[in-house]
DODRENTOR-34159 format. One record per atom (N, C-alpha, C, CB): residue in one letter; atom name; x, y, z. Coordinates in Angstrom, 2 decimals. Glycine has a CB too. Example, Ala and Ser with C-alpha at 12.3 -4.5 7.8 and 13.67 -1.06 7.14 Angstrom:
BEGIN
   residuo   atomo        c1        c2        c3
         a       N     13.19     -5.69      7.80
         a      CA     12.30     -4.50      7.80
         a       C     13.20     -3.30      7.80
         a      CB     11.31     -4.47      9.05
         s       N     12.85     -2.25      7.08
         s      CA     13.67     -1.06      7.14
         s       C     12.90      0.03      7.87
         s      CB     14.08     -0.60      5.72
//
This chain:
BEGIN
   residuo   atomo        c1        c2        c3
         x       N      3.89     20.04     46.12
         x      CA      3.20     18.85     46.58
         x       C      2.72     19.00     48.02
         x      CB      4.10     17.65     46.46
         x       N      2.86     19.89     48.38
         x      CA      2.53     20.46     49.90
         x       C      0.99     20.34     50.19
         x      CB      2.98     22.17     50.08
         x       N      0.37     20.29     49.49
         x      CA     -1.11     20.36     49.12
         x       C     -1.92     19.34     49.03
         x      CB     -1.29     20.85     48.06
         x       N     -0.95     18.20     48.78
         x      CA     -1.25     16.85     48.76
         x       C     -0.68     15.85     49.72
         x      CB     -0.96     16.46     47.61
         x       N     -0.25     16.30     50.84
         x      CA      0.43     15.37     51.51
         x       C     -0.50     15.16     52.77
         x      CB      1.92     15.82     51.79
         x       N     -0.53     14.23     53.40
         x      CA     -1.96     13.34     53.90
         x       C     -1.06     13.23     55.60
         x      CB     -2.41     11.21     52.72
         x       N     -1.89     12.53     56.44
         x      CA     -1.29     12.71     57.48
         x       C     -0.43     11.53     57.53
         x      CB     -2.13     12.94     58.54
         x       N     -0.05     10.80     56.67
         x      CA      1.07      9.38     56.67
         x       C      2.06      9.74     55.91
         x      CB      0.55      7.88     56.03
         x       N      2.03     11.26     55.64
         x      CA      3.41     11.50     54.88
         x       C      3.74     11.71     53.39
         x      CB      4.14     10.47     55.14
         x       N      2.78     10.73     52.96
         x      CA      2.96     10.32     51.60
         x       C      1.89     11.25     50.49
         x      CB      2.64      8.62     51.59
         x       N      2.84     12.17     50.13
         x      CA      2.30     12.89     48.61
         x       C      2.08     12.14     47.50
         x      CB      3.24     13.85     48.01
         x       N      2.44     11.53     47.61
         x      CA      2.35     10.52     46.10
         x       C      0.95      9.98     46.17
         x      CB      3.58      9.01     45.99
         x       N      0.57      9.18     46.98
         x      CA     -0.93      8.71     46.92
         x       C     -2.15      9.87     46.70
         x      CB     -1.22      7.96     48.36
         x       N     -2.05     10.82     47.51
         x      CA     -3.08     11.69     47.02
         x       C     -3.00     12.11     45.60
         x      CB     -3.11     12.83     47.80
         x       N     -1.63     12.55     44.94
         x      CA     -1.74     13.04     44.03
         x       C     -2.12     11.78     42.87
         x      CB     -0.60     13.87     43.95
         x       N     -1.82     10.66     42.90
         x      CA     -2.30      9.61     42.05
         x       C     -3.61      9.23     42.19
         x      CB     -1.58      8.53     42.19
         x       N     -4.17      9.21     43.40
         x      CA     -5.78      9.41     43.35
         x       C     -6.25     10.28     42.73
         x      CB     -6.39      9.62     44.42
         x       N     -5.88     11.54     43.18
         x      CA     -6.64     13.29     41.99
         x       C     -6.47     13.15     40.66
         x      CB     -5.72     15.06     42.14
         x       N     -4.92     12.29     40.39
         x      CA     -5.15     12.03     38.89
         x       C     -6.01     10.96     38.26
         x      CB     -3.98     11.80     38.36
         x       N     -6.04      9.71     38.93
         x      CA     -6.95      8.95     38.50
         x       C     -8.45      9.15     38.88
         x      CB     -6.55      7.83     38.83
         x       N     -9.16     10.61     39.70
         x      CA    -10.11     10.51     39.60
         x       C    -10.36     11.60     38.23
         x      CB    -10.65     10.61     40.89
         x       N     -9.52     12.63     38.04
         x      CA     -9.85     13.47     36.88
         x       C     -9.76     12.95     35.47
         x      CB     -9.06     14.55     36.93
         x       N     -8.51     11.81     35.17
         x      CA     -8.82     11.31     34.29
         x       C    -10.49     10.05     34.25
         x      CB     -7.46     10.86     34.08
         x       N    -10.64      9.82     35.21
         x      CA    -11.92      9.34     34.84
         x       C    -13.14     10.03     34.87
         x      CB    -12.14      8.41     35.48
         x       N    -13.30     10.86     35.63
         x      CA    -14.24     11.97     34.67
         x       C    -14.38     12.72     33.27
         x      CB    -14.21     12.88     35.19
         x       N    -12.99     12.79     32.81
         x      CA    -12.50     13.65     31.57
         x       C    -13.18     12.10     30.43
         x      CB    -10.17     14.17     31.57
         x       N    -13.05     10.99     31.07
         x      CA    -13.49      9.97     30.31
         x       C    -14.44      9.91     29.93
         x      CB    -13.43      9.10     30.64
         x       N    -15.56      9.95     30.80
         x      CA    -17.53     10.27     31.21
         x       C    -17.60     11.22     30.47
         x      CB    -18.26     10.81     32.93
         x       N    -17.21     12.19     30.25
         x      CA    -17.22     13.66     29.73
         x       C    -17.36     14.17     28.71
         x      CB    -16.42     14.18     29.87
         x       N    -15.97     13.32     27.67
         x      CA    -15.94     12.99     26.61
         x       C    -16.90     12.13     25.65
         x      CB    -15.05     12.67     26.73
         x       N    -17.75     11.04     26.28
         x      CA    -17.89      9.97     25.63
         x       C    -19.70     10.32     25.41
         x      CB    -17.26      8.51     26.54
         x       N    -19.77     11.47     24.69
         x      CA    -21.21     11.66     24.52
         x       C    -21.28     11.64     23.50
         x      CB    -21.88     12.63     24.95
         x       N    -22.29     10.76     22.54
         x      CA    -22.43     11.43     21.02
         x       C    -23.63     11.49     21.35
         x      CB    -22.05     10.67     19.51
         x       N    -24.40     13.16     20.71
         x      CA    -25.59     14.16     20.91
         x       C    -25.71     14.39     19.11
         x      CB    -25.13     15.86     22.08
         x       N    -27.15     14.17     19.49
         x      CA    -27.81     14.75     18.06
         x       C    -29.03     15.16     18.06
         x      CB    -27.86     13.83     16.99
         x       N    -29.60     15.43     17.20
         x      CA    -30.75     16.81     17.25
         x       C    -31.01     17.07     15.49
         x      CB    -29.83     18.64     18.19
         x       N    -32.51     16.43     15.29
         x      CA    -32.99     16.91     13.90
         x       C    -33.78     17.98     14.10
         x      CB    -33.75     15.91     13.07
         x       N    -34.06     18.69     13.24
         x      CA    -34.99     19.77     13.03
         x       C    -35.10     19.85     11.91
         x      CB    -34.75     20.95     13.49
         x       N    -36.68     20.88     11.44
         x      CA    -36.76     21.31     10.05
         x       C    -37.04     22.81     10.20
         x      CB    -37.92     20.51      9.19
         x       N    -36.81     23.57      9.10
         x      CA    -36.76     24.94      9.19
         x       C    -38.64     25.32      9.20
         x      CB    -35.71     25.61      7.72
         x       N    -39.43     24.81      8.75
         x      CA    -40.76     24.98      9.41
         x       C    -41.25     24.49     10.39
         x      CB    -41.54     24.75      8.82
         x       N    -42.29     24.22     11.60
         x      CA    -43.07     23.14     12.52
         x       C    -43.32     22.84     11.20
         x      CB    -44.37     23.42     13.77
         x       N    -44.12     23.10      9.96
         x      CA    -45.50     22.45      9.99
         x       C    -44.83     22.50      8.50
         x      CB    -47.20     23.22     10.60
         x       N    -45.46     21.00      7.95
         x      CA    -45.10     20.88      6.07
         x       C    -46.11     22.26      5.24
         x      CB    -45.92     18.81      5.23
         x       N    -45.25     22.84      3.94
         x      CA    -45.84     24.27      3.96
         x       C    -45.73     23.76      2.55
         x      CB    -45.07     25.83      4.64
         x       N    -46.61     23.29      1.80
         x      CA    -46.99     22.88      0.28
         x       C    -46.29     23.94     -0.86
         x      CB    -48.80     22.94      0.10
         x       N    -46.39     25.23     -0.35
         x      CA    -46.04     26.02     -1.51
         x       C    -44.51     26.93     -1.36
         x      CB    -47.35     27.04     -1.75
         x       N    -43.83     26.05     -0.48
         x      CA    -42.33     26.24     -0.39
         x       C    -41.88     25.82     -1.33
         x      CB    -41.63     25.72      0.58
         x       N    -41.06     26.59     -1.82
         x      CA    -39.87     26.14     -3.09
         x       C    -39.18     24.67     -2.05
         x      CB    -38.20     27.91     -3.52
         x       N    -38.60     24.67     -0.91
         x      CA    -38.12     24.05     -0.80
         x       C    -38.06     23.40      0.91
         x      CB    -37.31     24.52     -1.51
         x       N    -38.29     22.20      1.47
         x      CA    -38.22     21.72      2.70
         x       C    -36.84     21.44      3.32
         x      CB    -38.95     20.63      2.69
         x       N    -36.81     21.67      4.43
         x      CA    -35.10     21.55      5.00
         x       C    -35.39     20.99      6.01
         x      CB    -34.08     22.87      5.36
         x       N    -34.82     20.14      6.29
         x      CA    -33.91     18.83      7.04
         x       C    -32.34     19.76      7.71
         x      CB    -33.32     17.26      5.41
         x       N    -32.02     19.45      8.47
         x      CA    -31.11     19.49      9.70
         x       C    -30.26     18.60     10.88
         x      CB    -31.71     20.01     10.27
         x       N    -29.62     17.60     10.97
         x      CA    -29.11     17.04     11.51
         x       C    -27.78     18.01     12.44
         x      CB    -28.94     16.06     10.59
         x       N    -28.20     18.32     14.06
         x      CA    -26.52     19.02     14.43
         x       C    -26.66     17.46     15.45
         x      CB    -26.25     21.30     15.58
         x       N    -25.41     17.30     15.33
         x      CA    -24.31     16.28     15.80
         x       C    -22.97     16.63     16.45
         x      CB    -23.93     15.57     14.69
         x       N    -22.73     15.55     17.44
         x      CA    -21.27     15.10     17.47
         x       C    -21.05     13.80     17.10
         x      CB    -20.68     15.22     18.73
         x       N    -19.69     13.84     17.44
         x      CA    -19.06     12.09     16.63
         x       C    -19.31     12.31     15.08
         x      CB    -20.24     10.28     17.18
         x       N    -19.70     11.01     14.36
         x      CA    -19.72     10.79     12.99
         x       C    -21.32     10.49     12.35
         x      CB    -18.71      9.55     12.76
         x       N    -22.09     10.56     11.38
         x      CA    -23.31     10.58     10.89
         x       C    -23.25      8.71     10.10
         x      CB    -23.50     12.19      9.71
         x       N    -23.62      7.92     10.71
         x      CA    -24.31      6.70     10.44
         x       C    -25.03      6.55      9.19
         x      CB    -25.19      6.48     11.42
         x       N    -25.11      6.15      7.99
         x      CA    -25.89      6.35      6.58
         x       C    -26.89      5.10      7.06
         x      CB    -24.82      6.08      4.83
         x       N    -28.21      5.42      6.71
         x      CA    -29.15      4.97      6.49
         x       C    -29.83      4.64      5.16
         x      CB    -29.62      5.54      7.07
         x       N    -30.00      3.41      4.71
         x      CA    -30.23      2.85      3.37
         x       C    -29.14      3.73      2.70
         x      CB    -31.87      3.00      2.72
         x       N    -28.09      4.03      2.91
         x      CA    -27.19      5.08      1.95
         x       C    -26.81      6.44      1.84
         x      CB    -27.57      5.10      0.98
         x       N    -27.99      6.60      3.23
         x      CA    -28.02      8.22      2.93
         x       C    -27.63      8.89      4.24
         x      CB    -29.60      8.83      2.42
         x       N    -27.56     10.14      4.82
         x      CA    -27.39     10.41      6.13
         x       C    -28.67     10.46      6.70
         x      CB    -26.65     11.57      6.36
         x       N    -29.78     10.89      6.31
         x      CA    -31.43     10.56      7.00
         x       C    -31.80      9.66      6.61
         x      CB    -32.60     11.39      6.81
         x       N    -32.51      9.08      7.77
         x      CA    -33.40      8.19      7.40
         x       C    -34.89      8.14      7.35
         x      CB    -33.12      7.41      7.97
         x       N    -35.84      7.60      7.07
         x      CA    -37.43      7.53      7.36
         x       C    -37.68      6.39      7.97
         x      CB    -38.36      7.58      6.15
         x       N    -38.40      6.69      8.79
         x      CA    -38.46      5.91     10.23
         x       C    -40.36      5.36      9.53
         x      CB    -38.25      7.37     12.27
         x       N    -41.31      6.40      9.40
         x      CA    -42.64      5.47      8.71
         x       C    -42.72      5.46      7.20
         x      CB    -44.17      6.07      9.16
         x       N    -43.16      4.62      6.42
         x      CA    -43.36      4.38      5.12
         x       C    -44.60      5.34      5.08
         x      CB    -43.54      2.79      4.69
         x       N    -45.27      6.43      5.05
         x      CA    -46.46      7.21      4.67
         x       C    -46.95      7.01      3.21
         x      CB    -46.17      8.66      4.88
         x       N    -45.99      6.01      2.41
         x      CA    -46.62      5.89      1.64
         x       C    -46.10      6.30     -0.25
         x      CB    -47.57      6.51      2.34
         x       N    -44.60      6.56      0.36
         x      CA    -43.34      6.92     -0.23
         x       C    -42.70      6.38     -0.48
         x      CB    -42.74      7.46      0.10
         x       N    -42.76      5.26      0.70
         x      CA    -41.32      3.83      1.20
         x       C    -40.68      4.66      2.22
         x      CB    -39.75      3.24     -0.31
         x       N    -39.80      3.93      1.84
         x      CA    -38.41      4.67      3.18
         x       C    -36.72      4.17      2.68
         x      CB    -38.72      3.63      5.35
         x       N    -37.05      4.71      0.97
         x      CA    -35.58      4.92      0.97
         x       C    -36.05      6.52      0.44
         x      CB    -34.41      3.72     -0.18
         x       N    -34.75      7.62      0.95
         x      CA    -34.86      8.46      0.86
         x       C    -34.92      9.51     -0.66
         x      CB    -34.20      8.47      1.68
         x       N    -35.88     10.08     -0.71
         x      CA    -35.41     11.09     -2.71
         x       C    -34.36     11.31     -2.75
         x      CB    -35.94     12.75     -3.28
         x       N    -34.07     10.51     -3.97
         x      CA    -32.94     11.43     -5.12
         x       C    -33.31     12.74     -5.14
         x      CB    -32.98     10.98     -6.82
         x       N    -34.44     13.50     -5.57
         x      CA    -34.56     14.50     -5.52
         x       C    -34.00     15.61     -4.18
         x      CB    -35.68     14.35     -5.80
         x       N    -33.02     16.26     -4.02
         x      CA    -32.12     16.97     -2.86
         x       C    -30.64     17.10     -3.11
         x      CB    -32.21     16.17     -1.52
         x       N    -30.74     17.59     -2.25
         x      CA    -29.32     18.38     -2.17
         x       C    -29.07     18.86     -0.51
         x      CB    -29.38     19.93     -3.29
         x       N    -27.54     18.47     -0.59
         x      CA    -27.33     17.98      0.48
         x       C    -26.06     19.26      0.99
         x      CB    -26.96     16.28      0.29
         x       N    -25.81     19.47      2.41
         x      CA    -25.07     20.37      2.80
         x       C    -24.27     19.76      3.95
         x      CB    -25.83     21.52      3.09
         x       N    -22.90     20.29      3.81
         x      CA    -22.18     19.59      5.15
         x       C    -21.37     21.12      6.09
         x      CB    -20.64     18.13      4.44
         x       N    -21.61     20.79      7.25
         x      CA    -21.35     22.50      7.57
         x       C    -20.44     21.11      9.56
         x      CB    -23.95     24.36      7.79
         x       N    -19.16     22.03     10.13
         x      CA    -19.21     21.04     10.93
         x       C    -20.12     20.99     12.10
         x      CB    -18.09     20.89     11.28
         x       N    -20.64     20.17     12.51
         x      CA    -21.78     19.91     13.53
         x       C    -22.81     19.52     13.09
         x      CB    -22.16     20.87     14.25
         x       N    -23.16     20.05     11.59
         x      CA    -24.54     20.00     11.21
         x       C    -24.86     19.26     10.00
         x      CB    -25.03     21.27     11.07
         x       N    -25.68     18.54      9.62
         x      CA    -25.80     18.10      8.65
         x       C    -27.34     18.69      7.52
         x      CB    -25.66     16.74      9.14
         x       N    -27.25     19.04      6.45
         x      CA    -28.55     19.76      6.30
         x       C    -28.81     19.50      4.74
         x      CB    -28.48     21.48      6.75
         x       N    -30.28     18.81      4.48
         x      CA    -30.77     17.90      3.24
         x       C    -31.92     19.18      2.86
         x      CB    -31.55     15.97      3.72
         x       N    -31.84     19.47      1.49
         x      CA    -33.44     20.28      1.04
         x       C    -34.08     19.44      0.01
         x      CB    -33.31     21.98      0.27
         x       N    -35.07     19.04      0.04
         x      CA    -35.95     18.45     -0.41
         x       C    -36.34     19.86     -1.85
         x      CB    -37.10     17.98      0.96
         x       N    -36.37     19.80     -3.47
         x      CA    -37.55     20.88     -3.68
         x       C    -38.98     20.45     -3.99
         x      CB    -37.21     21.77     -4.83
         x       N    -39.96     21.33     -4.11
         x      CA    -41.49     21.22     -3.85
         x       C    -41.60     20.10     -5.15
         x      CB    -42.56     22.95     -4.01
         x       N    -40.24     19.62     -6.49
         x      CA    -40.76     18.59     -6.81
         x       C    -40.78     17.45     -6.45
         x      CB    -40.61     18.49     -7.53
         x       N    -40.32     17.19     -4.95
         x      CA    -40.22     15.66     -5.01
         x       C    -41.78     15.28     -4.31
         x      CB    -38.68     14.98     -4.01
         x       N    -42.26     16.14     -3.87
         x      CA    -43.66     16.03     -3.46
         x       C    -43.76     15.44     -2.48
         x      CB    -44.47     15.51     -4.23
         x       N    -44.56     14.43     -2.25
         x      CA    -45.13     13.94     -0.75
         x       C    -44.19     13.07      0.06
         x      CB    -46.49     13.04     -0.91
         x       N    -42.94     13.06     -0.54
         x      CA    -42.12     12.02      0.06
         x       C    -40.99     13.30      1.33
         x      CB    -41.07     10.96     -1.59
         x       N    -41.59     14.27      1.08
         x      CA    -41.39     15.52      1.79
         x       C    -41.68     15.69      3.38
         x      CB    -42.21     16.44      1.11
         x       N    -42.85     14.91      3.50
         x      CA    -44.24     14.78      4.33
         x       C    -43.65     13.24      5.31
         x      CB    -46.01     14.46      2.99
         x       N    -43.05     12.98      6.45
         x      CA    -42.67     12.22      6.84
         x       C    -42.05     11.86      7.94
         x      CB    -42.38     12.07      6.28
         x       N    -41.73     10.91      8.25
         x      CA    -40.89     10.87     10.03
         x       C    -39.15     10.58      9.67
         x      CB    -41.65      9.01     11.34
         x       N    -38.61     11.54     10.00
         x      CA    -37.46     11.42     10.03
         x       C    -36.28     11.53     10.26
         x      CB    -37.43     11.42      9.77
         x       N    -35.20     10.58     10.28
         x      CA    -34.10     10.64     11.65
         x       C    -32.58     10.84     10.89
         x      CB    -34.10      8.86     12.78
         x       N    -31.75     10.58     12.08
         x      CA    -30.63     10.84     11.86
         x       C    -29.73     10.17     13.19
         x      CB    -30.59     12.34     11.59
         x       N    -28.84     10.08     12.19
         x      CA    -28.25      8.44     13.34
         x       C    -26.77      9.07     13.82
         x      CB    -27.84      6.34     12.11
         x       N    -26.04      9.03     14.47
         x      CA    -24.68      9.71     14.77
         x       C    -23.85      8.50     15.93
         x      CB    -25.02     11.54     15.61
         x       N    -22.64      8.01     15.62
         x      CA    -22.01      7.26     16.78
         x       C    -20.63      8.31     17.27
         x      CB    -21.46      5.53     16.18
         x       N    -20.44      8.32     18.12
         x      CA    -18.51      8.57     18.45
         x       C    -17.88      7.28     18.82
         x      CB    -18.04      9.70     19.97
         x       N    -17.98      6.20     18.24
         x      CA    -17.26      4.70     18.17
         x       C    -17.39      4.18     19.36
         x      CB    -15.73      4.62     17.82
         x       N    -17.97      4.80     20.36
         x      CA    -18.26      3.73     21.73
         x       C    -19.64      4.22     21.90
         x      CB    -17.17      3.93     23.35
         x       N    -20.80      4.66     21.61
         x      CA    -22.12      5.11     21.87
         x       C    -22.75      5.34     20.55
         x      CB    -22.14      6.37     22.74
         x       N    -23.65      5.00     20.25
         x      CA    -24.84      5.36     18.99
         x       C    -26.34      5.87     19.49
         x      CB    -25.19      3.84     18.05
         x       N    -26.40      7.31     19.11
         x      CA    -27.28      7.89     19.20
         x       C    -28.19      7.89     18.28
         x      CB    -26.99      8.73     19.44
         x       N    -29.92      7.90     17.63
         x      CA    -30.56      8.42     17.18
         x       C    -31.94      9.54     17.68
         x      CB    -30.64      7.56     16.65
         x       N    -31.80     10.45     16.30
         x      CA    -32.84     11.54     16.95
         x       C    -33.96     11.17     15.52
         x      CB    -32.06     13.66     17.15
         x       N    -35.40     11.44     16.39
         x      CA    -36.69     11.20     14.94
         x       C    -37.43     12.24     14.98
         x      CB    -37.90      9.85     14.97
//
């Protein structure tokens, strides 16, 4: 405690300050939920067997109309998501493939929602 002792003597106060300032950073620190969609092309590619969707996350994945993505514009599809897919859970990441039959509902804006129980993130 030699390290912490102040010119009034008292070790105890410094060291209860250093702890209450590290536990409140370790607090800030912790309390991020981050997310990030992507698709395995830029650009919609018509004669792919199949389109991929990507959600990496922290915290927990938020369902949208039911599902883990959501569609943010109606293009003309709606915006509840195809039955048509298949879905992958890997940890961090979340990852949906569309195949070339569900067609234009392929073609679209779309997100993914993630909380860690005190913050809610979305990425589009």
């Amino acid at each position: 405690m030699a390290g912490f002792t102040g010119t009034d003597g008292r070790p105890w106060r410094r060291a209860v300050a250093t702890l209450g300032l590290l536990v409140c950073l370790a607090t800030v620190a912790t309390a991020v939920a981050d997310v990030t969609i992507s698709s395995r092309s830029q650009f919609f590619v018509e004669s792919e067997t199949y389109t991929w969707l990507h959600c990496y996350h922290t915290g927990s994945i938020i369902n949208q109309n039911g599902y883990q993505f959501g569609i943010e514009v109606d293009t003309g599809t709606g915006t509840t998501f195809t039955t048509s897919r298949g879905s992958f859970r890997d940890p961090g990441k979340y990852s949906v493939r569309m195949p070339s039959a569900a067609g234009d509902v392929r073609v679209g804006v779309f997100s993914c929602q993630v909380t860690d129980g005190s913050q809610t993130e979305k990425a589009i």
